[in-house]
FIGUSE-535810 format. One record per residue (C-alpha): residue in one letter; x, y, z. Coordinates in steps of 0.1 Angstrom, whole numbers, plus 2048, in hexadecimal, padded with zeros to 3 digits. Example, Ala and Ser with C-alpha at 12.3 -4.5 7.8 and 13.67 -1.06 7.14 Angstrom:
! FIGUSE-535810
PT code   u   v   w
PT    a 87B 7D3 84E
PT    s 889 7F5 847
This chain:
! FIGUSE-535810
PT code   u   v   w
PT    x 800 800 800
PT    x 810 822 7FB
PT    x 81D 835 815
PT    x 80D 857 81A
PT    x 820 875 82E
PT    x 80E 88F 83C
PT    x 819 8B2 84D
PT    x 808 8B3 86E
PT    x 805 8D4 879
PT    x 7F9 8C9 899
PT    x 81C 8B6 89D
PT    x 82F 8CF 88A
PT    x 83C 8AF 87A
PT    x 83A 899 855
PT    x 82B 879 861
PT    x 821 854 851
PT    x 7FA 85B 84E
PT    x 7E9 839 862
PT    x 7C2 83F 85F
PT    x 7B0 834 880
PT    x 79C 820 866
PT    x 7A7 814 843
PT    x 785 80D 83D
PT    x 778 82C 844
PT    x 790 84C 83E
PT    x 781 869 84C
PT    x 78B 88C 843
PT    x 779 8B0 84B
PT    x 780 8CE 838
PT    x 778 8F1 841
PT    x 762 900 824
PT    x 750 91C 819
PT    x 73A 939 829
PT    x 723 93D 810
PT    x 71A 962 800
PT    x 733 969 7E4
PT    x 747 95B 7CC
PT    x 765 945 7D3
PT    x 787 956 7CF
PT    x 7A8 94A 7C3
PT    x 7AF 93A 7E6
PT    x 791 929 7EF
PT    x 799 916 7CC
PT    x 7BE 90C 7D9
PT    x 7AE 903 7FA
PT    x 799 8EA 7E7
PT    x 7B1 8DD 7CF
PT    x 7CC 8D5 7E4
PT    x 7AF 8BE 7FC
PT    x 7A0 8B2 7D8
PT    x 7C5 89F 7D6
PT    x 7C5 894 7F9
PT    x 7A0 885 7F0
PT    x 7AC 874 7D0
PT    x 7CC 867 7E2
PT    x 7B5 859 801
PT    x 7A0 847 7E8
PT    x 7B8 83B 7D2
PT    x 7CD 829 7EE
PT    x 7B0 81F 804
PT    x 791 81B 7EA
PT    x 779 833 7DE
PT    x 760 824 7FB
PT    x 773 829 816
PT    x 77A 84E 819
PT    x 763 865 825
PT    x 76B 88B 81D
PT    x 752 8A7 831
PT    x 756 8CF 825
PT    x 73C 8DF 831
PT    x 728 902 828
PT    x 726 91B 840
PT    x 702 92C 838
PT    x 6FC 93D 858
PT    x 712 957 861
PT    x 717 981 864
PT    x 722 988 83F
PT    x 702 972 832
PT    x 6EC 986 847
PT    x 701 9A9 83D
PT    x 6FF 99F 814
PT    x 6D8 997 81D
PT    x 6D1 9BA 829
PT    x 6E7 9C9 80C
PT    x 6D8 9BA 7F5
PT    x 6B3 9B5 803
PT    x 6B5 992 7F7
PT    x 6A9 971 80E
PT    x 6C7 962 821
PT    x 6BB 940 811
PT    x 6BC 94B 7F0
PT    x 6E1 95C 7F4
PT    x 6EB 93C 802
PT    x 6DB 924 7E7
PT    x 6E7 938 7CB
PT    x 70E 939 7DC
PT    x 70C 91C 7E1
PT    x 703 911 7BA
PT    x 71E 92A 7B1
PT    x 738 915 7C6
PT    x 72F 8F2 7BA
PT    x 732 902 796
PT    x 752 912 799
PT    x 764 8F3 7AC
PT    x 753 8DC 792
PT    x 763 8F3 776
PT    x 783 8EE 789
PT    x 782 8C5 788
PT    x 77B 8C3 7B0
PT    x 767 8A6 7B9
PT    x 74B 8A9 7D2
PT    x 754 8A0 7F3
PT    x 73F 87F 802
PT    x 72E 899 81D
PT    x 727 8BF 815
PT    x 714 8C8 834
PT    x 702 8E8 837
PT    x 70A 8FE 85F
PT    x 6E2 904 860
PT    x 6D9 8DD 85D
PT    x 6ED 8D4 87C
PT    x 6DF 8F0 893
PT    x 6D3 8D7 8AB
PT    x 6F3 8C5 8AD
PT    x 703 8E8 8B5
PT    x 6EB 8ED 8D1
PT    x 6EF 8CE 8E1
PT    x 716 8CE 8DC
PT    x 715 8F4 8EE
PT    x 701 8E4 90A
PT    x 716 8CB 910
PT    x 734 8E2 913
PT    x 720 8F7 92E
PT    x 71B 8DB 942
PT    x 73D 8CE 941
PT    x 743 8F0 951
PT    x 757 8F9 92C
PT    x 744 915 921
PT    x 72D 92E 92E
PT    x 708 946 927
PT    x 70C 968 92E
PT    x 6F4 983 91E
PT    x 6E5 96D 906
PT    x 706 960 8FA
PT    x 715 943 903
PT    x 740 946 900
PT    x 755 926 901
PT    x 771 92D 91E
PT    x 793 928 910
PT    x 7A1 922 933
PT    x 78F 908 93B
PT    x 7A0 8F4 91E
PT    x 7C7 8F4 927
PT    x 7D4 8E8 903
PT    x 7C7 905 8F3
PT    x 7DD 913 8DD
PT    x 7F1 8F4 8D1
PT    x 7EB 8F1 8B0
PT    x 7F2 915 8A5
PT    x 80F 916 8C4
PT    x 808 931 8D3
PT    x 7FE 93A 8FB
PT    x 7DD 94B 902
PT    x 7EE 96E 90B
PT    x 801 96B 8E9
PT    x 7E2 96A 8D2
PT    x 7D0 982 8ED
PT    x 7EF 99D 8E1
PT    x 7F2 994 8BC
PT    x 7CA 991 8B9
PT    x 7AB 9A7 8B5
PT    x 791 99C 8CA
PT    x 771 9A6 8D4
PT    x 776 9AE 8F7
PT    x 750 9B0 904
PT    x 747 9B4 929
PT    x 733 992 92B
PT    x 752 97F 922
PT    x 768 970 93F
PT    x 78C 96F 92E
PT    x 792 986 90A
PT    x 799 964 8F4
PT    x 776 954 8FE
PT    x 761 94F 8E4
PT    x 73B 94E 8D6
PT    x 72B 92E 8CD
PT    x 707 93C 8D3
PT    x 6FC 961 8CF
PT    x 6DD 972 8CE
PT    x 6C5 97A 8AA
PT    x 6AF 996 8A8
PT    x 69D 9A0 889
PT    x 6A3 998 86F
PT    x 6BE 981 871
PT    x 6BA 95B 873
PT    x 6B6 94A 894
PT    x 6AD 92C 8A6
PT    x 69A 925 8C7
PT    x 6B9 919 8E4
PT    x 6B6 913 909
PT    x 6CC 934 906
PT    x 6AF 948 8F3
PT    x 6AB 94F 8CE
PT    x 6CC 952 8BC
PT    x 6E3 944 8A3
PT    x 703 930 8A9
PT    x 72A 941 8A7
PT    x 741 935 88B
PT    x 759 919 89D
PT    x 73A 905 8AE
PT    x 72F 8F8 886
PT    x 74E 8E6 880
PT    x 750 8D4 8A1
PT    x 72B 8C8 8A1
PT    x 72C 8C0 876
PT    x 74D 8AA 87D
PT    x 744 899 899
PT    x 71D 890 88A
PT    x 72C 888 863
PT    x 751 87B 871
PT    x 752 872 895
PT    x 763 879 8B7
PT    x 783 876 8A6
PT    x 78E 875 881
PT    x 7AC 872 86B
PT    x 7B2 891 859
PT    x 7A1 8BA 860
PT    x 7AF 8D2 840
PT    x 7AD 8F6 83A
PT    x 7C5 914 833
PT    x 7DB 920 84D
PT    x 7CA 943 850
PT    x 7AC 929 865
PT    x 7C9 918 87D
PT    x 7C4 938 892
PT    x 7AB 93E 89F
PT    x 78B 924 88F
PT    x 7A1 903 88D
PT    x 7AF 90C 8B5
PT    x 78C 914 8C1
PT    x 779 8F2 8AB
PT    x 795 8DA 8BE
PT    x 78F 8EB 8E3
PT    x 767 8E9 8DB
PT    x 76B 8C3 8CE
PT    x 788 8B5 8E8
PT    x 76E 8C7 906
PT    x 752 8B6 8F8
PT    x 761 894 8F0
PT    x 780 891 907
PT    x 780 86D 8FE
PT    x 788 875 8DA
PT    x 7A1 883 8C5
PT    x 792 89E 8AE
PT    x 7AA 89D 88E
PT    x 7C7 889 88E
PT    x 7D7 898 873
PT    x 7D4 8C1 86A
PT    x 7E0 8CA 847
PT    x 7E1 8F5 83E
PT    x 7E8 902 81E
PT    x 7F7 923 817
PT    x 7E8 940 809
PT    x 7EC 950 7E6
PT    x 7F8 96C 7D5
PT    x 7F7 97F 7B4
PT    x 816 986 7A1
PT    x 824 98A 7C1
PT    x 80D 99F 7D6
PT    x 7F2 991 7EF
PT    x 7D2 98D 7DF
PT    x 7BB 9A8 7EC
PT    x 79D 9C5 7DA
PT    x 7AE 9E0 7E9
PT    x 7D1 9D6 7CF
PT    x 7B4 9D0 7AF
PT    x 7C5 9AA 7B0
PT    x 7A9 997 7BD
PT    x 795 983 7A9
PT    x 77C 966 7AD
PT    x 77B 943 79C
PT    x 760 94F 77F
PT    x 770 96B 779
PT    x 790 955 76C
PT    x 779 93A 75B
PT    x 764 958 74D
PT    x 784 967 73E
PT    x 786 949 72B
PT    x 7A0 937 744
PT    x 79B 913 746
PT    x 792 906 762
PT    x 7AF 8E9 75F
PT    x 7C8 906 758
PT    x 7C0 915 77F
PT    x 7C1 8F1 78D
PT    x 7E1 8EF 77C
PT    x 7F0 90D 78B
PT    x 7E3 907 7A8
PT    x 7F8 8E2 7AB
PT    x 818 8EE 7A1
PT    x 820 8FE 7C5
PT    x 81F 8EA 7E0
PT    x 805 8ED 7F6
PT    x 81C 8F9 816
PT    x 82B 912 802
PT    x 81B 933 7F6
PT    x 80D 934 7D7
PT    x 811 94E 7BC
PT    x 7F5 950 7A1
PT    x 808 965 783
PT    x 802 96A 75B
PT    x 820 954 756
PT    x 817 936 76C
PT    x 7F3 93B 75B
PT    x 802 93C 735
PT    x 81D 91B 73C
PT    x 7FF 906 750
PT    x 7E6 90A 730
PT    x 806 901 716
PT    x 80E 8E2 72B
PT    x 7E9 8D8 72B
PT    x 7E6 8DE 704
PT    x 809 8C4 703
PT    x 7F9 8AC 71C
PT    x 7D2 8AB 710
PT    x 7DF 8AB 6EB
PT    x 7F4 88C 6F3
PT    x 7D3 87E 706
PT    x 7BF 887 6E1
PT    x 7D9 877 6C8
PT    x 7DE 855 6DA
PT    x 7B9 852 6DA
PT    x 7B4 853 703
PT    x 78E 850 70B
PT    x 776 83B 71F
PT    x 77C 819 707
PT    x 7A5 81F 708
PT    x 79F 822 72E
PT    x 78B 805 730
PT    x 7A4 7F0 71A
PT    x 7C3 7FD 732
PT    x 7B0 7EC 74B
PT    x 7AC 7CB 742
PT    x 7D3 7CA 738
PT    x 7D7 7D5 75A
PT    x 7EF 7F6 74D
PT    x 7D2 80F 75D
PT    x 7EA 811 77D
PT    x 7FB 832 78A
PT    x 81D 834 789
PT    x 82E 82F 7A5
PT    x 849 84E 7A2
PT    x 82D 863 79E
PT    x 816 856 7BC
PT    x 834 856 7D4
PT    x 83F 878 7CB
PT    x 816 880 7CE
PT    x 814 86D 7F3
PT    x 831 87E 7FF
PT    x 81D 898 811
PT    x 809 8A1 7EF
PT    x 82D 8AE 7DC
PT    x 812 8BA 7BD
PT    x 82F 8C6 7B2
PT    x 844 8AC 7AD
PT    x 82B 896 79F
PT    x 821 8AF 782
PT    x 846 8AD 77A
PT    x 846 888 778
PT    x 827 88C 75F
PT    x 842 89D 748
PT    x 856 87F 748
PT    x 83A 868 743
PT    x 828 87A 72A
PT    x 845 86E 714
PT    x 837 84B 70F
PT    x 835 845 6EB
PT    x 817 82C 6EE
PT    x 7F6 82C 6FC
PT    x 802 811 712
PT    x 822 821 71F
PT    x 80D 844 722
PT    x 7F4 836 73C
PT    x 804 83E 75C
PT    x 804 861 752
PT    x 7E1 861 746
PT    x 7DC 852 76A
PT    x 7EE 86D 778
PT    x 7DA 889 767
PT    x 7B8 877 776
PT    x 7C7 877 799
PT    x 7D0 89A 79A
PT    x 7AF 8A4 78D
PT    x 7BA 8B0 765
PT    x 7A4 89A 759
PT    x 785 88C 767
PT    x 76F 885 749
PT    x 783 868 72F
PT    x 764 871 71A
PT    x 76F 896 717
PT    x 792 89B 715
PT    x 795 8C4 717
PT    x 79F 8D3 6F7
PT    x 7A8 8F4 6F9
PT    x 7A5 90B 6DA
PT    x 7C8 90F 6C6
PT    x 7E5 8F3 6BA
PT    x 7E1 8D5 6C9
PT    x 800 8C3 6D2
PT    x 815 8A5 6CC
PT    x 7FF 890 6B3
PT    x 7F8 8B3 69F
PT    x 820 8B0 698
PT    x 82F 898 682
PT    x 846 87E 694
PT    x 868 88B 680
PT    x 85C 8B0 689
PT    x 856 8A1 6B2
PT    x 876 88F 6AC
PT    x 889 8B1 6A4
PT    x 878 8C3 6BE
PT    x 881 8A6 6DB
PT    x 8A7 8AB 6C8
PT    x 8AD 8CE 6CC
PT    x 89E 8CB 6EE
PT    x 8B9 8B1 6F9
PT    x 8D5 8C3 6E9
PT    x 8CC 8E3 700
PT    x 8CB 8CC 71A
PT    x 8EC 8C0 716
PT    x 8F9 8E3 70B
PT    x 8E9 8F0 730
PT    x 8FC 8D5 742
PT    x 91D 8DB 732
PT    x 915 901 73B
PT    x 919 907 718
PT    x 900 923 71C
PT    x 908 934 6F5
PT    x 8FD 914 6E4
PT    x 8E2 90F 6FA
PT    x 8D6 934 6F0
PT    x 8D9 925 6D0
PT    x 8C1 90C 6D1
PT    x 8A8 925 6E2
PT    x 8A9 939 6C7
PT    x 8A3 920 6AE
PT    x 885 912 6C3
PT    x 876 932 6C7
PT    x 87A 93B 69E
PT    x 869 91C 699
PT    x 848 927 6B4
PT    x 84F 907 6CE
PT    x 842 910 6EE
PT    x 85A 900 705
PT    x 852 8F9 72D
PT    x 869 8EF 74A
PT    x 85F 8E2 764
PT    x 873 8C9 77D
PT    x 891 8CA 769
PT    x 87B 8BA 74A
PT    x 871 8CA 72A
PT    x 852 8C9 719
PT    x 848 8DA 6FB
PT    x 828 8E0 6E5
PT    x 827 8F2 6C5
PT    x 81B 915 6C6
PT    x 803 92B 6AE
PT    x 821 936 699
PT    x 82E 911 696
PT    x 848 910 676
PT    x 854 8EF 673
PT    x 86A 8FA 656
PT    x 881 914 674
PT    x 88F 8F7 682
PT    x 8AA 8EB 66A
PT    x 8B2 8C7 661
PT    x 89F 8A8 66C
């Protein structure tokens, strides 16, 4: 079975990931608060979880991983975008939620097994804050009921930081019903206009943090293998969910394993409205961006790293996909070819690529071994890389293989024409390692007379003929 590593942040370690189950992998991902678009980073947030699903299933079985990412539908900004717009909360939420399950769709993101909405578990949440009053945990004070962080003495583990250090690097709502600054609401009072439900702590609406703790423990249990989200949640939602759910269930474990993600930028600045760089999902797929060109960008940086979203990155991911999805095209890859790999027993991932991918999701490194393997000069030899491709998400229909307008490659070339292409390639290669940089230049120049797009990535090059292809500019074959 292969070995899959992990970086826990709760151990601040890369660890062997052992499920508590292997018949039933549990994961829980923070998702959405439902009343605009999704931005750049809620995609990367997905994607990099949407490989850690396709992993899970591919190592332990399709029917033995369960994956939760819920929909927060109750919260302040709903209810501010409500009276903005004079629109129902219901509505706002239904449509988001539509525009969500489009966008991820258009990005090749499978639906999780659960997508649980906050307002469907509002019982749960009720009985789960009751609990935490008795246990003597949490507390009602003016309609309000605040979880007491002192009463919980590992608070502040996974983020490793003491209670006065996020008291002085935080901005907290210091009201006069709360016993200590950090405590925090899990129950607060509605008035009109604004959703609420009936509590033995009067009519109100639950805080933020309580949703996750009741959802995972109702879809995923008292403890669970796997809790995801980016790193701007470790402090403070992911800190408060585990003091909540260890209070609650001191005989479980909560998550045993916490993966973050890093944030994003564009061409090199944080992402924000006030810089005029922020954009959402459908405004990239509305500019005519595929959506397998974003997932693309999005997988080459590893997930622990910060990722930078740029014209360039954008303009090399859709030439490698027009190299790799022509490739798919000319050898005739579809649903029969599929089926027929099967019986041979060649419809197997390779196994450079799916350790590189299990060593604590390296994305990276396993679109760079999808260079190498996209090399294969038969259907046969090509079907670990075709195999790759449907594990990292770039294809998930064998019955439609993108096309994207303009040259297709490979199989739109003659062989001698690929054959002097690969050539020239090699001899820059071997002109780069001598550090015999001039005839290196050389064979650039020729390359880019002749209109050959040429990628790097990994140390590998890959190449796919662009609009101004001329054949005839690059000398003897």
């Amino acid at each position: 079975m292969t070995n899959i590593r992990l970086q826990n942040t709760k151990t601040r370690k890369r660890e062997d990931f052992f499920p508590i189950d292997s018949t039933n992998v549990r994961m829980y991902l923070c998702g959405p608060t439902v009343y605009d678009r999704a931005h750049l980073g809620n995609a990367r947030n997905v994607l990099v979880f949407d490989v850690l699903f396709r992993l899970l299933r591919h190592v332990y079985g399709p029917d033995h991983v369960a994956y939760v990412r819920n929909f927060t539908d109750v919260d302040d900004k709903i209810n501010a975008r409500a009276a903005e717009t004079g629109r129902a909360i219901g509505d706002i939420t239904a449509e988001t939620i539509g525009w969500y399950h489009d966008d991820m769709d258009a990005l090749g993101a499978m639906r999780p097994t659960h997508e649980p909405r906050a307002t469907d578990y509002i019982a749960q949440m009720v009985a789960m804050i009751g609990d935490l009053i008795t246990k003597g945990h949490a507390y009602h004070a003016e309609g309000h009921v605040l979880f007491a962080v002192e009463s919980y003495e590992n608070y502040g583990a996974l983020s490793g930081r003491s209670i006065d250090d996020m008291l002085a690097g935080a901005r907290v709502e210091v009201a006069p019903y709360k016993r200590n600054p950090m405590d925090f609401v899990m129950w607060k009072p509605s008035g009109d206009g604004v959703p609420g439900w009936d509590s033995p702590w009067g009519y109100g609406r639950p805080g933020w943090h309580i949703e996750c703790s009741a959802m995972a423990f109702e879809l995923l249990g008292a403890t669970f293998d796997i809790h995801g989200g980016g790193n701007d949640l470790m402090f403070p939602h992911h800190e408060n969910e585990i003091a909540q759910s260890a209070c609650a269930h001191p005989d479980g474990g909560f998550a045993r394993y916490w993966i973050h993600n890093e944030m994003l930028q564009v061409e090199g600045k944080k992402m924000s409205k006030s810089l005029g760089n922020f954009f959402t999902i459908r405004d990239l797929l509305d500019q005519g961006i595929p959506g397998a060109v974003i997932r693309l960008v999005i997988l080459g940086t590893h997930y622990s790293k910060t990722m930078d979203w740029t014209e360039a990155r954008r303009a090399e991911a859709d030439g490698t996909l027009r190299k790799w999805y022509g490739i798919l095209h000319g050898h005739g890859f579809g649903p029969d070819l599929i089926r027929a790999l099967k019986a041979d027993g060649k419809w197997q991932a390779d196994t450079e690529f799916l350790g590189v991918l299990a060593n604590d999701l390296n994305t990276y490194g396993a679109l760079a071994r999808l260079h190498v393997l996209s090399k294969g000069k038969t259907a046969g030899a090509l079907a670990g890389f075709a195999h790759g491709l449907e594990m990292l998400g770039l294809v998930k229909d064998w019955a439609a293989i993108p096309m994207f307008d303009g040259a297709e490659a490979g199989p739109s070339v003659a062989p001698a024409i690929a054959a002097r292409v690969d050539a020239l390639l090699a001899q820059r290669a071997a002109a780069r390692a001598a550090r015999d940089f001039d005839a290196a230049d050389r064979v650039r120049d020729i390359l880019t007379a002749a209109g050959v797009q040429v990628t790097d990535v990994g140390g590998q090059a890959t190449w796919v003929p662009g609009p101004d292809f001329d054949a005839a500019m690059l000398g003897d074959m």
